[in-house]
C-alpha positions as CSV (number, residue, x, y, z in Angstrom):
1,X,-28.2,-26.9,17.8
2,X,-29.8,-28.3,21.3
3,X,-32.0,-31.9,20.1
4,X,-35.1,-31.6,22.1
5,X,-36.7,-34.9,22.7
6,X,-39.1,-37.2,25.3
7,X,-36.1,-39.3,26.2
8,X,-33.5,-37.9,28.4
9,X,-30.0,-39.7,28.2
10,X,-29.7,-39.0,32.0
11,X,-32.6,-41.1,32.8
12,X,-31.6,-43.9,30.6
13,X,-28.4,-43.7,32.0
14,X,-30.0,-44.1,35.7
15,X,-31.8,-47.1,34.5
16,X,-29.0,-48.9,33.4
17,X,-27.1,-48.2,36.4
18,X,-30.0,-49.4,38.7
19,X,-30.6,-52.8,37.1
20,X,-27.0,-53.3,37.0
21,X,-27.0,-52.8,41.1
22,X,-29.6,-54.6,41.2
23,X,-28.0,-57.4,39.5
24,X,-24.5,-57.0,41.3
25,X,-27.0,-57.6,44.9
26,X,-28.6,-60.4,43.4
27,X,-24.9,-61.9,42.7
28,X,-24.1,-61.4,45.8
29,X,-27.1,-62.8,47.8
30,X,-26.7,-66.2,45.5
31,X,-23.0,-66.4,46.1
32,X,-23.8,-65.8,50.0
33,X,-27.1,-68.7,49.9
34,X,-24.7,-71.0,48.3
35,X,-22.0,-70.4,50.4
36,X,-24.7,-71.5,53.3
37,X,-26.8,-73.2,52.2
38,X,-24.6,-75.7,50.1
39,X,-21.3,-74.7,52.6
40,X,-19.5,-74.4,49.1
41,X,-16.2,-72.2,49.0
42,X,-17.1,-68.2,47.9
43,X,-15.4,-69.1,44.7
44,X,-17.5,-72.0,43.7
45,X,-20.5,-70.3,45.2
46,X,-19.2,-67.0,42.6
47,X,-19.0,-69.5,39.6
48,X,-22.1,-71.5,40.2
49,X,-24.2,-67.8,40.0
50,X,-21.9,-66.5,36.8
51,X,-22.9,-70.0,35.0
52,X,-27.1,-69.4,36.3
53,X,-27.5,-66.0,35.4
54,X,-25.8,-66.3,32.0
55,X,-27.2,-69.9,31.3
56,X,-24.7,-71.6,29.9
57,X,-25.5,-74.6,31.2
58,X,-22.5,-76.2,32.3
59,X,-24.0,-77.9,34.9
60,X,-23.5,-77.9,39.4
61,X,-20.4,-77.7,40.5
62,X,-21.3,-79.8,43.4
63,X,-24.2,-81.9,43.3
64,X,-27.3,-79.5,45.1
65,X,-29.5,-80.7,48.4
66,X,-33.1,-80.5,47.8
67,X,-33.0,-76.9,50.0
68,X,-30.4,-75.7,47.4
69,X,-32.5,-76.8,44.3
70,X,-35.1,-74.4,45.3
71,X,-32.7,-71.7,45.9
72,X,-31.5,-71.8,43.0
73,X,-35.4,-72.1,41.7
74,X,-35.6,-68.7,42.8
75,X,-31.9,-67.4,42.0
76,X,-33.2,-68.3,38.3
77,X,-36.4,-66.5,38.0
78,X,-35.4,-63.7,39.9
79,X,-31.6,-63.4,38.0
80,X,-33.9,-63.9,34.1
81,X,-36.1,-61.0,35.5
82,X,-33.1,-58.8,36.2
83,X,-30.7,-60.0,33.3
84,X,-33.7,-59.4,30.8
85,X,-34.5,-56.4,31.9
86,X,-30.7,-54.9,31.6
87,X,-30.7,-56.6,27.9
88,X,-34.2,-54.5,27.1
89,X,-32.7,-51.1,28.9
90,X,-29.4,-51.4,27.0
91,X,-31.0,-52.0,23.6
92,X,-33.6,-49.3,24.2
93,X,-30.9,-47.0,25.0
94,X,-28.8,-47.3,22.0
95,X,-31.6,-47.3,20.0
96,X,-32.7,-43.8,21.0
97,X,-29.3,-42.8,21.0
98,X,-29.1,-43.7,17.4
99,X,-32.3,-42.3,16.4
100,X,-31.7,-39.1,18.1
101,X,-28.5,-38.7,16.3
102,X,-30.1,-39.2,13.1
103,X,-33.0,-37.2,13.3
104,X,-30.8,-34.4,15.1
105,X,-28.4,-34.5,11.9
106,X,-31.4,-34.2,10.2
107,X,-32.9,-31.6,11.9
108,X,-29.9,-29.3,11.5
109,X,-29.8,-29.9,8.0
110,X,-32.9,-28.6,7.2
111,X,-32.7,-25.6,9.5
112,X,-29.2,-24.8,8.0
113,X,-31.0,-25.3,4.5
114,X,-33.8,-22.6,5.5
115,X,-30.7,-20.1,6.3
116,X,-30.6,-16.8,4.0
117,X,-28.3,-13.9,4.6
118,X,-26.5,-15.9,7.6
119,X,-22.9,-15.7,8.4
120,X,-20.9,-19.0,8.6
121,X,-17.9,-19.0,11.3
122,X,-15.2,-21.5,10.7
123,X,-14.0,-22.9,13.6
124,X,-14.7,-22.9,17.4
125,X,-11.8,-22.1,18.9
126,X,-11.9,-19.0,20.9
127,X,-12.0,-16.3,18.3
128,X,-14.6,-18.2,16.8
129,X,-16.6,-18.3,19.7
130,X,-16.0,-14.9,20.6
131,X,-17.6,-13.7,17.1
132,X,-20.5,-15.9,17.9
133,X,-21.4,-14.6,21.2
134,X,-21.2,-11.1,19.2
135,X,-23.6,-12.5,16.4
136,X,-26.1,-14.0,18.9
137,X,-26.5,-10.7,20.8
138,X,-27.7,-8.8,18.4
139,X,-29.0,-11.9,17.2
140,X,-28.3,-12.6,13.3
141,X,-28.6,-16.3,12.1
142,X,-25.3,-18.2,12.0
143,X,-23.6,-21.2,11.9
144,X,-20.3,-22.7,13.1
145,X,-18.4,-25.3,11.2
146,X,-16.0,-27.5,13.2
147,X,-14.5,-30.7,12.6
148,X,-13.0,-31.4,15.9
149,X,-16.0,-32.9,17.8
150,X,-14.5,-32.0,21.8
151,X,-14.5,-27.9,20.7
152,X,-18.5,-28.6,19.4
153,X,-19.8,-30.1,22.4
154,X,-18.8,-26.9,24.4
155,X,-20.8,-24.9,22.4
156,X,-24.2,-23.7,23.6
157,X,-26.7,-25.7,23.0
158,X,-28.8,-23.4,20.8
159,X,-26.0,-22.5,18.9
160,X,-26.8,-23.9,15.3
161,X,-23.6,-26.2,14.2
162,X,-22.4,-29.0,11.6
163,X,-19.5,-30.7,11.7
164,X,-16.9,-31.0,9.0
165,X,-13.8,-29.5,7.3
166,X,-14.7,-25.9,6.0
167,X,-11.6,-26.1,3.7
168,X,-13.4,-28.5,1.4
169,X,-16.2,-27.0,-1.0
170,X,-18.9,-29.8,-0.2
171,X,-18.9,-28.5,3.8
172,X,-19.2,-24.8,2.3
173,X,-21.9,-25.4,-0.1
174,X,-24.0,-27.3,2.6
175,X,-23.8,-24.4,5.0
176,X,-25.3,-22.5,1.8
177,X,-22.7,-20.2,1.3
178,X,-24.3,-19.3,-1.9
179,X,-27.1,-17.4,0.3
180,X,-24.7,-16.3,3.0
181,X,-24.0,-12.5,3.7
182,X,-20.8,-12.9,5.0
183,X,-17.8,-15.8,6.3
184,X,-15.0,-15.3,9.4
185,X,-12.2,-18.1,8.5
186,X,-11.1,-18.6,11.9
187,X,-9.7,-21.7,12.3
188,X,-6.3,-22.2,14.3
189,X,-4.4,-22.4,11.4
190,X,-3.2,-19.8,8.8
191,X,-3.2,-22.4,6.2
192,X,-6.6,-23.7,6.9
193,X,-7.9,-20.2,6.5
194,X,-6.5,-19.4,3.4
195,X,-8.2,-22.6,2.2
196,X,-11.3,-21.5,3.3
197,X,-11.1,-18.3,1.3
198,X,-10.1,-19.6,-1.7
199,X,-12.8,-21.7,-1.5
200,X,-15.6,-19.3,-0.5
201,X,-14.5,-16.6,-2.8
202,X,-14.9,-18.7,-5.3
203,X,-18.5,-20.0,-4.6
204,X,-19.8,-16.5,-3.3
205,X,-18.1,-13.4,-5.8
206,X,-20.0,-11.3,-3.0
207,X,-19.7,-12.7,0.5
208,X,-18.2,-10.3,3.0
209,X,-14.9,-12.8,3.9
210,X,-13.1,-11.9,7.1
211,X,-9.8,-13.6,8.0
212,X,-7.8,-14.5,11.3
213,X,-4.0,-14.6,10.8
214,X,-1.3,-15.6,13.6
215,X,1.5,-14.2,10.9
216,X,1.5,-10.8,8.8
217,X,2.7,-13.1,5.6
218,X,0.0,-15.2,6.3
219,X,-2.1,-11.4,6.3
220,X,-1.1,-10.6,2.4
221,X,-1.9,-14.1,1.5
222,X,-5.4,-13.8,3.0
223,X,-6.1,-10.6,1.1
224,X,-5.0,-11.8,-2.1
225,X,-6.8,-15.1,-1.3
226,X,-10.2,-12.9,-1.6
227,X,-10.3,-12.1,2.1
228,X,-12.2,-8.3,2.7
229,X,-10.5,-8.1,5.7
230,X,-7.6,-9.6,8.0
231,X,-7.6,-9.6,11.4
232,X,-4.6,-11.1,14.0
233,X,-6.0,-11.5,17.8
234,X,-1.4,-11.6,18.6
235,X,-1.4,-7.7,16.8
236,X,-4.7,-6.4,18.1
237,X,-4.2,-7.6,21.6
238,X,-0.6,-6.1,21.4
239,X,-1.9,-2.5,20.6
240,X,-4.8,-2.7,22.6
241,X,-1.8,-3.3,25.7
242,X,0.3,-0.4,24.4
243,X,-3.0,2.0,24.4
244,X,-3.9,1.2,27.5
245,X,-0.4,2.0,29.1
246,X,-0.3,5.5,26.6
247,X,-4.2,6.5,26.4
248,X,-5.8,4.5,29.3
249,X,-9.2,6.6,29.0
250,X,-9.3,6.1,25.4
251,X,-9.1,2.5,25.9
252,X,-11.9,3.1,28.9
253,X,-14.1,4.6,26.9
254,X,-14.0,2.0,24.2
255,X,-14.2,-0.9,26.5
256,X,-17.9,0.8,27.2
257,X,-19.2,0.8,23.5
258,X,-17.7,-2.7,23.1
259,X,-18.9,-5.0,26.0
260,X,-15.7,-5.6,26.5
261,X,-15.3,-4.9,30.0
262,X,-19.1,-6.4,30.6
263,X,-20.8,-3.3,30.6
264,X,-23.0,-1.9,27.9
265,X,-24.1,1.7,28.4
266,X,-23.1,2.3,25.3
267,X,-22.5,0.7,21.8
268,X,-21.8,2.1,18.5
269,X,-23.8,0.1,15.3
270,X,-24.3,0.9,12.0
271,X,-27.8,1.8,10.8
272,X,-28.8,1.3,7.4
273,X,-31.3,3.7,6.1
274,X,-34.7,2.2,3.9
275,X,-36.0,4.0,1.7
276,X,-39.4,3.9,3.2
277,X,-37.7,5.1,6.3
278,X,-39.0,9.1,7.3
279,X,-35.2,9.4,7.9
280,X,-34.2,9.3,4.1
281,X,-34.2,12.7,2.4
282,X,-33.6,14.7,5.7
283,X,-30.5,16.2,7.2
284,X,-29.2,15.2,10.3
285,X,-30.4,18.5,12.0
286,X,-33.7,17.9,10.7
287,X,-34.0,14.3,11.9
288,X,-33.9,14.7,15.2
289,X,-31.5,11.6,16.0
290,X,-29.6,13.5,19.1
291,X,-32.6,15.3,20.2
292,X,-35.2,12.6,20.6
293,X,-33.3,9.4,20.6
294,X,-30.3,10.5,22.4
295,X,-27.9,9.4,19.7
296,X,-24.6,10.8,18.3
297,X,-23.6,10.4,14.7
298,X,-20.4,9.7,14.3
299,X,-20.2,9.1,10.6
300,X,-22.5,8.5,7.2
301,X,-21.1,6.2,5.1
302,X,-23.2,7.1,1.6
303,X,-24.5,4.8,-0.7
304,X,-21.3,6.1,-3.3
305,X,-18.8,5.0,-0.7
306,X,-17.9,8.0,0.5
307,X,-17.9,8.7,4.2
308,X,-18.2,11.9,6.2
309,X,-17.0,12.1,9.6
310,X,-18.5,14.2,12.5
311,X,-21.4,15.5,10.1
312,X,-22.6,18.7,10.5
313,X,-26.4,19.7,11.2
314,X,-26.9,20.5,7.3
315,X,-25.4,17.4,5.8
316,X,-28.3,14.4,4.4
317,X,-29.1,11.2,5.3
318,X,-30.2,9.6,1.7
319,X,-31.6,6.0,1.5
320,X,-29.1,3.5,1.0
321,X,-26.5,5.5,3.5
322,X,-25.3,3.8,6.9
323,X,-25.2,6.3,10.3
324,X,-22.3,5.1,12.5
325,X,-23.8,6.1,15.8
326,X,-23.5,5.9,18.9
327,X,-26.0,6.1,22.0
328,X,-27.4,3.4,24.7
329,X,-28.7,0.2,22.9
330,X,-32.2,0.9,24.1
331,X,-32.0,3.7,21.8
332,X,-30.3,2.5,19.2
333,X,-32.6,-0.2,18.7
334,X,-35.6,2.7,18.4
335,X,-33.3,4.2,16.3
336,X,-33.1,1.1,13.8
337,X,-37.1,0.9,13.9
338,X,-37.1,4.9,12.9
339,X,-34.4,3.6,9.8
340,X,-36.9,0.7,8.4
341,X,-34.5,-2.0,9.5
342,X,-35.9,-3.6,13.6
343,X,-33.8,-6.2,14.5
């Protein structure tokens, strides 16, 4: 989650490096006046600066002329000015660095202890970002667990995230997993994953758990683990190839609902139906959904579980049921507003 704040580390960074330019010139024009004024070697003239500016008070090297007293009068006030300075920056600096980090930890704990009916994503490698970017179009509240602190800082910004290991309990139970709707173990490890399930079955009895798995033993051990379902990118990717060379429009046609191929003409979503919703108790001829919205029905999943594909003009949309549609996500979103549910 981006830490907004007065300060900006750039700028602090900028002051430091300009007092310590400053103070590298300053070296250099008191080496240069010794080296004249006092016709001492540059390496004497080097040393008798070093010993000035950090007053240590080991004494002249040579003994000074009354014209090299006064220079190095000046080399002292002006070096103290500088030196100080630098001392102040640098302590200012880490200060606010450690401040923001505190109050930035803080910050995200509270926001992540307001969360309700989020979705936690374990891990930020790239399937885990992938389902982020999905969850933050719509937009849903989520947060990302990672432990590894390189992946995090490539994360957006405004991306809400906490670091630690989501196979332990205690990292699960502070992402509230207790008010979560739903989990994606994606770490880069099957083992890891498996961990997480365990764990998050067993703190949430109803959390929608979804699973990535490099291996198909690793699949059935997911499943039994508690996972709802199991995904492998290696499987997925290889029959999305094979489609493409034996149904290439197919595969087309589904890059277009998906975003895959960075358009988005169309998208299919599921639409819950409210019961307050002037949807509920009509049939799917009566509501209107491809006539005024534009919007093919695909399937109704009913509140009983059962699902009717390609549903005819007579068939009813009950509160409680989900429509499978399909249409441009202009639509689809008047569509949700029509259902009781805007997003």
């Amino acid at each position: 989650m981006a830490i907004s704040s007065a300060t900006n580390p750039l700028q602090a960074f900028r002051r430091v490096l300009w007092i310590g330019l400053a103070l590298l010139l300053l070296s250099a024009i008191g080496t240069l006046g010794y080296h004249v004024v006092e016709g001492w070697s540059w390496l004497d003239s080097l040393y008798m600066v070093v010993i000035t500016f950090s007053s240590i008070g080991y004494g002249e090297v040579h003994p000074l002329s009354g014209t090299g007293r006064e220079f190095t009068i000046a080399l002292i006030a002006c070096g103290a000015v500088v030196v100080a300075l630098g001392i102040g920056t640098l302590t200012q600096a880490l200060l606010e660095f450690e401040l923001l980090q505190f109050f930035g930890r803080r910050r995200v704990e509270r926001q992540i202890a307001r969360l309700s009916g989020h979705y936690i994503i374990c891990g930020a490698g790239r399937v885990g970002r992938s389902a982020a970017r999905e969850l933050a179009r719509k937009p849903v509240p989520f947060v990302i667990i990672e432990k590894d602190q390189i992946k995090a800082e490539e994360l957006p910004p405004e991306w809400l995230m906490m670091f630690g290991d989501a196979t332990q309990e205690s990292t699960l139970i502070a992402a509230r997993i207790d008010r979560a709707a739903g989990l994606v173990a994606a770490t880069t490890t099957d083992a890891s994953n498996i961990f997480i399930v365990l764990n998050a079955r067993s703190l949430n009895g109803a959390l929608k758990i979804i699973a990535r798995a490099s291996e198909e033993e690793s699949a059935k051990h997911l499943t039994k683990a508690g996972a709802n379902s199991v995904i492998s990118p290696y499987a997925f990717a290889g029959h999305q190839i094979a489609q493409g060379l034996l149904r290439p429009n197919v595969v087309d046609f589904l890059s277009l609902t998906t975003g895959r191929d960075g358009g988005h003409e169309m998208v299919i979503e599921e639409i819950a139906i409210a019961a307050r919703s002037p949807l509920a108790g009509t049939t799917v001829g009566e509501s209107g959904i491809h006539r005024d919205y534009g919007i093919i029905i695909l399937a109704i999943k009913h509140s009983d579980g059962n699902t009717s594909f390609n549903p005819r003009a007579r068939d009813e949309i009950r509160a409680g049921d989900y429509l499978i549609a399909m249409g441009e996500p202009a639509s689809m979103s008047n569509l949700e507003l029509a259902a009781g549910n805007p997003q």
